[in-house]
Backbone as numpy.savetxt, mean C-alpha at the origin, in Angstrom:
# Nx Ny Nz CAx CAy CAz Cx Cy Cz
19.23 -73.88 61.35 18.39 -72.69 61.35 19.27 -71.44 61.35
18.94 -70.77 60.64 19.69 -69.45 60.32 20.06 -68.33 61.30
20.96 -67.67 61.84 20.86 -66.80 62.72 20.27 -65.57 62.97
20.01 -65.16 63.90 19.36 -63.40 63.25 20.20 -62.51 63.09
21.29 -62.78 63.38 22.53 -61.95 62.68 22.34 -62.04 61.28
22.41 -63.58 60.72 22.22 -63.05 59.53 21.61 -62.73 58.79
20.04 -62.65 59.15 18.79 -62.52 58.89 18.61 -61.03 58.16
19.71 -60.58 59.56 19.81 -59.26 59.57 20.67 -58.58 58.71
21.54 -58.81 58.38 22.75 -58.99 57.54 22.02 -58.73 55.59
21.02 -60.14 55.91 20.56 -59.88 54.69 19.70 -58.90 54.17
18.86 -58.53 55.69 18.15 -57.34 54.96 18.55 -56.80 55.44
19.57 -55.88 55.76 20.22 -54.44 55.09 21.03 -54.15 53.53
21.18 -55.78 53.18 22.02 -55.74 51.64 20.87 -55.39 50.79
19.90 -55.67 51.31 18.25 -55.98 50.32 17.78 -54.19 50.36
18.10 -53.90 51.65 17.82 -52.16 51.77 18.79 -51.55 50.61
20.02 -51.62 51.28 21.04 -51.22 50.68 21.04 -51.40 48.88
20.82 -52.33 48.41 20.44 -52.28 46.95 19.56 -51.70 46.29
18.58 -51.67 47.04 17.17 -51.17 46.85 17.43 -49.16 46.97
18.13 -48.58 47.37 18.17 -47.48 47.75 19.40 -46.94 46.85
20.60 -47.65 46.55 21.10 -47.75 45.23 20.63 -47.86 43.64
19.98 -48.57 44.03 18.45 -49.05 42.66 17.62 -47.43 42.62
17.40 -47.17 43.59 16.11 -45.86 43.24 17.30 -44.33 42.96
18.22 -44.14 43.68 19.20 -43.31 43.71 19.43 -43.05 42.15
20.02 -44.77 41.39 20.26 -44.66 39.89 19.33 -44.46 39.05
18.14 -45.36 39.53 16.62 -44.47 38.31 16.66 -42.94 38.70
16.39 -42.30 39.73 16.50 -41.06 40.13 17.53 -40.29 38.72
18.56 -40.38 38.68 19.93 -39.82 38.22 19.61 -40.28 36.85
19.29 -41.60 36.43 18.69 -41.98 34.83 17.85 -40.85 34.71
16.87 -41.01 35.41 15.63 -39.89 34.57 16.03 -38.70 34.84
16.78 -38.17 35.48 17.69 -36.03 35.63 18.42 -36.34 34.09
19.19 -37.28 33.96 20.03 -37.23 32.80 19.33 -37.43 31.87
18.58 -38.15 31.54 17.55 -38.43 30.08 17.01 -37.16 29.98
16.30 -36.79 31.14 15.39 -35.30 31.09 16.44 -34.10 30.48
17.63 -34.21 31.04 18.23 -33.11 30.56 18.88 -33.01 29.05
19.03 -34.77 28.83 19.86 -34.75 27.40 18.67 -34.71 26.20
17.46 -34.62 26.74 16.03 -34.25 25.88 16.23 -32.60 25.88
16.40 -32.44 26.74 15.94 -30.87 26.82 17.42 -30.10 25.98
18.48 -30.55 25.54 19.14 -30.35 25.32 19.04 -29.98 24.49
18.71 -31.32 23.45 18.20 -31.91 21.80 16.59 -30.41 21.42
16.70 -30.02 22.25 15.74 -28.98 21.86 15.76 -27.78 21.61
15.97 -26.78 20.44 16.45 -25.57 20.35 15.67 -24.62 19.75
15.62 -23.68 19.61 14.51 -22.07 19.52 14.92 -22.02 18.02
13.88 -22.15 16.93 14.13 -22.01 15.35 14.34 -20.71 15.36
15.25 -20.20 14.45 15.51 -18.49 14.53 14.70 -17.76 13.29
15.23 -16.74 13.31 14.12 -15.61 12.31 15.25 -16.02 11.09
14.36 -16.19 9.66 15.32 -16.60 8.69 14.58 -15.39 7.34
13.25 -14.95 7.45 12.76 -14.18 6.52 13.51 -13.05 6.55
13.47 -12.81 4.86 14.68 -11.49 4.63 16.55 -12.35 4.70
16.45 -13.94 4.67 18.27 -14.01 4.48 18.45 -14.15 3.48
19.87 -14.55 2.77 19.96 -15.60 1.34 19.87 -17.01 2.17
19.70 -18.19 1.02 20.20 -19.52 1.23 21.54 -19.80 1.85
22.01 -19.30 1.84 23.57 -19.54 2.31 23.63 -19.16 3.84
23.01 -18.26 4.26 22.94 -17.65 5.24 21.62 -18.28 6.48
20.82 -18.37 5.55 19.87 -19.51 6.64 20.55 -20.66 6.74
21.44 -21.06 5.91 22.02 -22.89 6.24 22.90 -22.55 7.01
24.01 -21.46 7.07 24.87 -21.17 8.28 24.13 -21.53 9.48
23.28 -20.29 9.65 22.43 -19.87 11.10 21.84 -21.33 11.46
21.26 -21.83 10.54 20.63 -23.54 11.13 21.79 -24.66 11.17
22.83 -24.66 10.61 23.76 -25.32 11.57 24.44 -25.22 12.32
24.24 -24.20 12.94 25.22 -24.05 13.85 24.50 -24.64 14.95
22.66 -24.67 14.87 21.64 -24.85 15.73 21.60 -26.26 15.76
22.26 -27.38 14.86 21.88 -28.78 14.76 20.68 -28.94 13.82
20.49 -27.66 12.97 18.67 -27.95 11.96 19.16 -27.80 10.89
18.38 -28.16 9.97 18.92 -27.96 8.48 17.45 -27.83 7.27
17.81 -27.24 6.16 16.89 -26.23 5.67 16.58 -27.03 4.68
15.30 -27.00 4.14 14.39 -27.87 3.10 13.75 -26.37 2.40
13.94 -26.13 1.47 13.79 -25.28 0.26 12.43 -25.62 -0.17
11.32 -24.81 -0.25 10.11 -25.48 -0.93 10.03 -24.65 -2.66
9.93 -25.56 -3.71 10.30 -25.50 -4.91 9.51 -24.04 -5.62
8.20 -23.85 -4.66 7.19 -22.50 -5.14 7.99 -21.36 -4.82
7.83 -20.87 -5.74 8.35 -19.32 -5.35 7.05 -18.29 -5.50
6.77 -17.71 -4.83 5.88 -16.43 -4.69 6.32 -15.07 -4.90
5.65 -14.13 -5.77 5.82 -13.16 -5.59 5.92 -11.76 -4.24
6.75 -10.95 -3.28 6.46 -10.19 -2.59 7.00 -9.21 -3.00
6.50 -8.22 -2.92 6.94 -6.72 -3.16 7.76 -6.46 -1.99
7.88 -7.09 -0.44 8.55 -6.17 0.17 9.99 -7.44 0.50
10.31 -8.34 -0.58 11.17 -9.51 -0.38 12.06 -9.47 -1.51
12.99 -9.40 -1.21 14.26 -9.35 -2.95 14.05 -10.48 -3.50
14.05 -10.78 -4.24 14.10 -12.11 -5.66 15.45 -12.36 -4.73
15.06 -14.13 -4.40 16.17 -15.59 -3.93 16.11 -15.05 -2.38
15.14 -14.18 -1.66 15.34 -14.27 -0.64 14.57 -14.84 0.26
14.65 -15.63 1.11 13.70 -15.95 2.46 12.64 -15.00 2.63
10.98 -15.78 2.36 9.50 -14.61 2.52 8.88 -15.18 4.06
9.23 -17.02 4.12 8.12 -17.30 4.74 8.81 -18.87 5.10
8.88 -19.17 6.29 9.43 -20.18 6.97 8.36 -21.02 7.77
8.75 -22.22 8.22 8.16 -23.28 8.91 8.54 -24.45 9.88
8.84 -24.34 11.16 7.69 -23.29 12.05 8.94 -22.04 12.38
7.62 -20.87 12.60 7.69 -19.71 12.37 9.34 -19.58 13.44
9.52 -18.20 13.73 10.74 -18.04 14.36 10.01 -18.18 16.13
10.90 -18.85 16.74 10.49 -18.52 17.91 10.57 -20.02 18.04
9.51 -20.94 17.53 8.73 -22.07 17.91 10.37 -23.54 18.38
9.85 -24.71 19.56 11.12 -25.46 19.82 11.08 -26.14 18.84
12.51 -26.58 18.51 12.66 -27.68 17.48 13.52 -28.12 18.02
13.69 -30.46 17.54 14.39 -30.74 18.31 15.74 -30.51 16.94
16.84 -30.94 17.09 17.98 -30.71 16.84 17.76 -32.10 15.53
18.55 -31.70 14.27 17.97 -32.44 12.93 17.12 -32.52 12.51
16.16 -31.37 12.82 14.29 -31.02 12.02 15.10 -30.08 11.17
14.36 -30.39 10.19 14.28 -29.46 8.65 13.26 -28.32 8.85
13.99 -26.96 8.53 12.67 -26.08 8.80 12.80 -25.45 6.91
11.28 -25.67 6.82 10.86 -25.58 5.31 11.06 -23.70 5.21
11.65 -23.79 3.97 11.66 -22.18 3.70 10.69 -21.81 2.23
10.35 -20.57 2.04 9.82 -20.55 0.51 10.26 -19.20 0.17
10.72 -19.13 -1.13 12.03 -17.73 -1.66 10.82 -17.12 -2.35
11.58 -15.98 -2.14 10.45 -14.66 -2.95 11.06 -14.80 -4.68
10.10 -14.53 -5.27 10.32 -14.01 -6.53 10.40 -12.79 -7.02
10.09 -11.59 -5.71 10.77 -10.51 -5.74 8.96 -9.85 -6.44
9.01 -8.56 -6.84 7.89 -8.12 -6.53 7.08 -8.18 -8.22
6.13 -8.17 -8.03 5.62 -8.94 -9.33 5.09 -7.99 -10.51
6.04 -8.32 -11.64 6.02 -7.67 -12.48 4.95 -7.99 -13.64
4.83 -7.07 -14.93 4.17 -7.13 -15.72 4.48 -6.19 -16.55
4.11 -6.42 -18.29 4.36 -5.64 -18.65 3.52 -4.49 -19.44
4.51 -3.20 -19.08 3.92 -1.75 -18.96 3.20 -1.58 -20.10
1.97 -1.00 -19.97 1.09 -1.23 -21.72 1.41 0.93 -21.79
1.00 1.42 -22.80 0.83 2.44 -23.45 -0.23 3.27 -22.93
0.52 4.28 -22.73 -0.40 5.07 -21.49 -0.54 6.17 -22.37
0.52 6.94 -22.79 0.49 8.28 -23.29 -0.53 8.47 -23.94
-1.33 9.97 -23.99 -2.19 10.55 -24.89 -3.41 9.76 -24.21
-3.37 8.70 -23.52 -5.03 8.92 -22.66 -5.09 10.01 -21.64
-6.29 9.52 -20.76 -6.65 10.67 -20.26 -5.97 10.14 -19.34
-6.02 10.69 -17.43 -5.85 10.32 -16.40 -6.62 9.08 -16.18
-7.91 9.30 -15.86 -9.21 8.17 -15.74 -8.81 6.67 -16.28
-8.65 7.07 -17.82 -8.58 5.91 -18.69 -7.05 5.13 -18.38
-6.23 6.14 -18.43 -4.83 5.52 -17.73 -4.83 4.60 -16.25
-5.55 5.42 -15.21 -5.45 4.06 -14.36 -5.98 3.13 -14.42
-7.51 2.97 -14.90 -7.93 1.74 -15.42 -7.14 0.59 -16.05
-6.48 1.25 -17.29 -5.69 0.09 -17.80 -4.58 -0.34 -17.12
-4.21 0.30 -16.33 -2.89 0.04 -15.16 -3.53 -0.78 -14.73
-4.83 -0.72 -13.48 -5.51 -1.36 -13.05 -5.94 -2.97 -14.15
-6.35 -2.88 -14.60 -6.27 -4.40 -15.76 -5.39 -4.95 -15.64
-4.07 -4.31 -16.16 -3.04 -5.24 -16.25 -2.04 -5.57 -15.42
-2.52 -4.74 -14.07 -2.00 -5.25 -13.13 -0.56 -4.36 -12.66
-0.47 -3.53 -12.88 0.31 -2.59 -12.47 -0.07 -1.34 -11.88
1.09 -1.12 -10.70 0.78 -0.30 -10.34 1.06 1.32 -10.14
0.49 1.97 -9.85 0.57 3.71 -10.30 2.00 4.35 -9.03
3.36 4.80 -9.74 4.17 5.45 -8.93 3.67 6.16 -8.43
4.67 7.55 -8.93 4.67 8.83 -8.98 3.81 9.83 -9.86
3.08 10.43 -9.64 2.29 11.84 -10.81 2.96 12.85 -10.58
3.27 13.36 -11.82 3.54 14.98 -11.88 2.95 15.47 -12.92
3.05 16.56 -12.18 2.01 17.76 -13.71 2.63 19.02 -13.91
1.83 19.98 -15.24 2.29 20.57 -15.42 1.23 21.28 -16.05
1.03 22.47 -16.76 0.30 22.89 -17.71 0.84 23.53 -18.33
-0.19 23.27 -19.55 0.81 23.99 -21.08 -0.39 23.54 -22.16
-0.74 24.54 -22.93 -0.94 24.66 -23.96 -1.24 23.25 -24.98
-0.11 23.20 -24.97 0.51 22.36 -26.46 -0.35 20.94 -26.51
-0.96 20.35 -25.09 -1.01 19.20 -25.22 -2.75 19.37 -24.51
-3.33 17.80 -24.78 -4.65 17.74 -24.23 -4.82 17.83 -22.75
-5.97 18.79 -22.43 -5.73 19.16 -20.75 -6.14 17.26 -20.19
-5.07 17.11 -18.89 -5.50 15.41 -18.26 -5.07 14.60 -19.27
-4.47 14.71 -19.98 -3.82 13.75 -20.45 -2.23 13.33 -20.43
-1.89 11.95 -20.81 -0.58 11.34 -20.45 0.10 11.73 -21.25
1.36 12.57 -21.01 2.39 12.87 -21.50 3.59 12.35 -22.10
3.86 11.31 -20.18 5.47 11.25 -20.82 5.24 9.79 -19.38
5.41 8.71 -19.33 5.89 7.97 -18.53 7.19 6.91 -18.51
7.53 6.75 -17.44 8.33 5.99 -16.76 8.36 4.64 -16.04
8.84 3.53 -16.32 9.31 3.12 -17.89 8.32 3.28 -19.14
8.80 3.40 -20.29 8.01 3.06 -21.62 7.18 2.39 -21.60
6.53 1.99 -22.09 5.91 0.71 -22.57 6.23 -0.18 -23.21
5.80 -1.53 -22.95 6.25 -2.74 -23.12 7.83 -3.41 -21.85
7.75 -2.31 -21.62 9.02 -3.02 -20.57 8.20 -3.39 -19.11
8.71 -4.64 -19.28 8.37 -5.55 -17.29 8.76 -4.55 -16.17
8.11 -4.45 -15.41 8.34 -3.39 -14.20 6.58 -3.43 -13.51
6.65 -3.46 -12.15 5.70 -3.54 -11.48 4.99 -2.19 -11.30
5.43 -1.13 -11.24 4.71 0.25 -11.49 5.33 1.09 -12.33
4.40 2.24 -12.60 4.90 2.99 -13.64 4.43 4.55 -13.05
5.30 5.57 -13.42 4.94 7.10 -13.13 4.63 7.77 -14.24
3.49 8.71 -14.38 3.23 9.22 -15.07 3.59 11.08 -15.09
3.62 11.39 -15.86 3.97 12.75 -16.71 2.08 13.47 -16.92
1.74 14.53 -16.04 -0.15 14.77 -16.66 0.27 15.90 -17.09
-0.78 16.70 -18.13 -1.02 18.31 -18.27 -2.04 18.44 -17.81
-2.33 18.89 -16.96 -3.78 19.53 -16.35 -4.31 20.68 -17.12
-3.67 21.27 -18.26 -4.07 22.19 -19.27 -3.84 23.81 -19.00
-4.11 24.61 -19.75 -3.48 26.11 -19.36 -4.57 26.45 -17.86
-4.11 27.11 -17.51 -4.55 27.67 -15.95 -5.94 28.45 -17.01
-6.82 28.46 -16.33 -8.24 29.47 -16.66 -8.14 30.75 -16.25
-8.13 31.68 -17.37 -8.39 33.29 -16.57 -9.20 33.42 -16.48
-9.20 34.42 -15.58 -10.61 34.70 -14.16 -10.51 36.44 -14.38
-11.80 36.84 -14.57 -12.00 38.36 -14.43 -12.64 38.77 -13.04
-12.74 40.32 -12.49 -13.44 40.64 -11.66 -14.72 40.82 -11.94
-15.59 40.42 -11.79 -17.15 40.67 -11.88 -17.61 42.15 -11.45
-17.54 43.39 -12.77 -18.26 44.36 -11.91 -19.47 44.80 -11.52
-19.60 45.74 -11.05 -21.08 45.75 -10.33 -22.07 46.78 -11.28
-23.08 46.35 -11.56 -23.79 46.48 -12.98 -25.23 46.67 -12.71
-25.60 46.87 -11.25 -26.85 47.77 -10.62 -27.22 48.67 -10.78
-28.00 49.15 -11.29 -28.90 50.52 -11.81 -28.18 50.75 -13.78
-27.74 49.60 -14.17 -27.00 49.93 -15.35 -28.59 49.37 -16.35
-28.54 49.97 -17.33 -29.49 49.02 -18.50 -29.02 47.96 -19.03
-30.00 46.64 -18.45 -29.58 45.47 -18.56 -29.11 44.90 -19.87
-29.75 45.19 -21.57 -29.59 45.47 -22.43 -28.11 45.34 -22.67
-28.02 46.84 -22.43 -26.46 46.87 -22.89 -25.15 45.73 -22.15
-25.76 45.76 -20.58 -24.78 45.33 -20.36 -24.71 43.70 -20.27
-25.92 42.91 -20.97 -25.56 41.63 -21.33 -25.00 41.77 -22.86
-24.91 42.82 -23.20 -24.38 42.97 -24.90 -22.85 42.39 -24.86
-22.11 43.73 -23.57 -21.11 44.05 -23.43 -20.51 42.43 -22.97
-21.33 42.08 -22.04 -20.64 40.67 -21.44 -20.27 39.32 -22.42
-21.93 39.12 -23.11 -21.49 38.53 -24.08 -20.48 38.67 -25.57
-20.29 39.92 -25.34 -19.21 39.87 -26.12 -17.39 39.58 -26.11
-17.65 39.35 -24.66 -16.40 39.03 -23.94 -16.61 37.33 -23.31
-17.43 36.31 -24.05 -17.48 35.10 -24.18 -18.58 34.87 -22.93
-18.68 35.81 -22.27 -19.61 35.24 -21.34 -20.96 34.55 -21.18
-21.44 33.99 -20.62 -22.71 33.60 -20.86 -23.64 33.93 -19.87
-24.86 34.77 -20.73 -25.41 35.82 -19.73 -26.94 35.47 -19.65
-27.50 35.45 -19.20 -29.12 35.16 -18.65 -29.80 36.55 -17.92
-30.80 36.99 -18.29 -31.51 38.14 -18.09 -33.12 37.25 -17.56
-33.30 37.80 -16.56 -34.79 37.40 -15.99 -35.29 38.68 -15.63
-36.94 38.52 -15.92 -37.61 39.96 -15.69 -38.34 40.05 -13.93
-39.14 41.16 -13.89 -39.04 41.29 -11.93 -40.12 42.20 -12.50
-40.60 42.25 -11.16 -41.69 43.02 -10.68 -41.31 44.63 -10.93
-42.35 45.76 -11.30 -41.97 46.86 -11.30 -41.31 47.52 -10.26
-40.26 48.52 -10.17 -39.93 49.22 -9.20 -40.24 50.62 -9.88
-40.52 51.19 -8.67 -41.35 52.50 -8.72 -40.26 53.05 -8.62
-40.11 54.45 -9.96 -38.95 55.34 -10.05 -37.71 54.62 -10.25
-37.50 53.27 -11.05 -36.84 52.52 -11.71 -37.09 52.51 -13.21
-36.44 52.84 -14.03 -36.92 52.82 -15.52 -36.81 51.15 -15.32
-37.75 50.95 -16.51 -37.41 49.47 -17.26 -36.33 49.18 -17.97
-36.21 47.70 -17.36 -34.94 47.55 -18.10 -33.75 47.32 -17.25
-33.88 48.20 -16.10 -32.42 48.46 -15.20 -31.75 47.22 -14.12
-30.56 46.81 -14.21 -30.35 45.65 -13.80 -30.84 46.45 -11.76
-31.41 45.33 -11.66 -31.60 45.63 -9.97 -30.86 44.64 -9.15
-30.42 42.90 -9.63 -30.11 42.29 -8.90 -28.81 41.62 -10.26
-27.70 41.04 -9.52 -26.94 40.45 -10.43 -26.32 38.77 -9.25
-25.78 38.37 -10.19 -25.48 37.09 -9.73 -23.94 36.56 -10.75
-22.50 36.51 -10.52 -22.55 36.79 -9.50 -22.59 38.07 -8.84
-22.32 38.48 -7.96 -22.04 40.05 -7.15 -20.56 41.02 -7.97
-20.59 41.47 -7.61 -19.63 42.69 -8.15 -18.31 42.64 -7.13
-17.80 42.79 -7.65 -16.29 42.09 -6.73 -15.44 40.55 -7.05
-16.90 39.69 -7.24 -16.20 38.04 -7.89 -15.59 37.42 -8.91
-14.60 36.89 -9.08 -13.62 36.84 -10.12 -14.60 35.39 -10.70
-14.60 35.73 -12.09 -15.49 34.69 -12.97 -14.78 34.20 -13.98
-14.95 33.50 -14.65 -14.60 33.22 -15.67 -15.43 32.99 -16.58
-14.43 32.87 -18.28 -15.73 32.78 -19.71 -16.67 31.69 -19.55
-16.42 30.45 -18.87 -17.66 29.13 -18.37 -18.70 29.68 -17.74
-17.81 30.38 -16.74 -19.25 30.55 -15.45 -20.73 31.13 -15.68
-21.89 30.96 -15.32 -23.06 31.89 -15.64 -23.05 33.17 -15.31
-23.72 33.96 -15.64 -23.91 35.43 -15.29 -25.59 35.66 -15.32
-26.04 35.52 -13.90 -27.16 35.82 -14.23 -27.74 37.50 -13.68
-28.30 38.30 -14.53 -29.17 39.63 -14.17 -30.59 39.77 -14.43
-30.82 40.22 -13.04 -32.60 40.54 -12.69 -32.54 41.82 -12.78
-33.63 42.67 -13.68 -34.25 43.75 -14.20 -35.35 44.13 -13.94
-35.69 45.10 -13.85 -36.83 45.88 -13.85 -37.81 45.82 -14.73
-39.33 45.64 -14.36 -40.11 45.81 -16.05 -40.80 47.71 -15.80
């Protein structure tokens, strides 16, 4: 029959292993946990690099770059550069994930159709159609050419380029007279005088005024003082 010495003997080796045993799972799972957490790294911002330059930055991280074959047009992305990545910047990745990229084709062109000698109106429309878009306007006036119409743009036509600036004449400036004041005058004469200076004049008749001859402008439109021009109306109310 066995002693209790050694009874005893044996279970403290049985402790003793057992507390060795949990100590090393303990220390297994800190080390697994940590050599996971390791293998795990922050994908970086790659929109706006070249190719060469995202494959640097992702190996140095343990990731490596998968090119997706579409290219898209962006206006605010250079042609061969990084528009749009996957997963985004920020997100964990473990260490040997491929993060998908897709390259700009740079901003999307078309080509410039024939603008000159339309009007303004008709010019952006066809911009609008074909898909281009409107720079810069400048103007000018002059004579020589149709008022609102296209002059002179940038590029020509027929050349690829995503917008185009146009050249307008807004046409000679309009002279403007002072409108004088033509109350108590005989209306007669003085739609003679007006229309003979291109104006366009309208006479309406009125109620008698007492100690007003007939005839005499009493009311005008516009007023006397207002700068008019040969378009504008001129209307005078008279006396019967």
């Amino acid at each position: 029959m066995p002693s209790r010495s050694g009874v005893w003997s044996f279970g403290r080796l049985l402790l003793l292993a057992a507390a060795l045993g949990g100590t090393f799972l303990l220390f297994f799972g800190v080390a697994l946990r940590v050599a996971l957490r390791a293998r795990v790294v922050q994908v970086p911002p790659l929109v706006g690099k070249t190719v060469n330059d995202a494959s640097q930055t992702l190996g140095a991280l343990g990731l490596t770059l998968r090119i997706d074959p579409t290219r898209r047009p962006d206006p605010n992305v250079t042609a061969n550069h990084i528009m749009l990545q996957d997963p985004p910047a920020g997100a964990a990745a473990r260490s040997q994930r491929s993060i998908r990229v897709w390259l700009s084709a740079g901003p999307r062109t078309t080509t410039v159709p024939e603008l000159i000698g339309q009007t303004e109106r008709t010019a952006r429309i066809r911009m609008e159609q074909d898909g281009v878009e409107l720079g810069s306007v400048s103007e000018f006036r002059s004579p020589d050419y149709a008022a609102d119409a296209v002059v002179s743009q940038d590029p020509p036509p027929a050349v690829k380029a995503p917008k185009v600036s146009l050249l307008l004449n807004r046409g000679e400036a309009s002279v403007t007279y002072v409108m004088p004041d033509v109350i108590g005058m005989d209306g007669n004469r003085v739609s003679d005088a007006l229309r003979a200076q291109g104006f366009r004049v309208t006479i309406t008749g009125s109620q008698p005024y007492p100690g007003i001859p007939p005839d005499t402008v009493v009311r005008q439109q516009p007023q006397g003082g207002f700068r008019v021009a040969a378009s504008d109306p001129i209307s005078l109310e008279v006396s019967r």
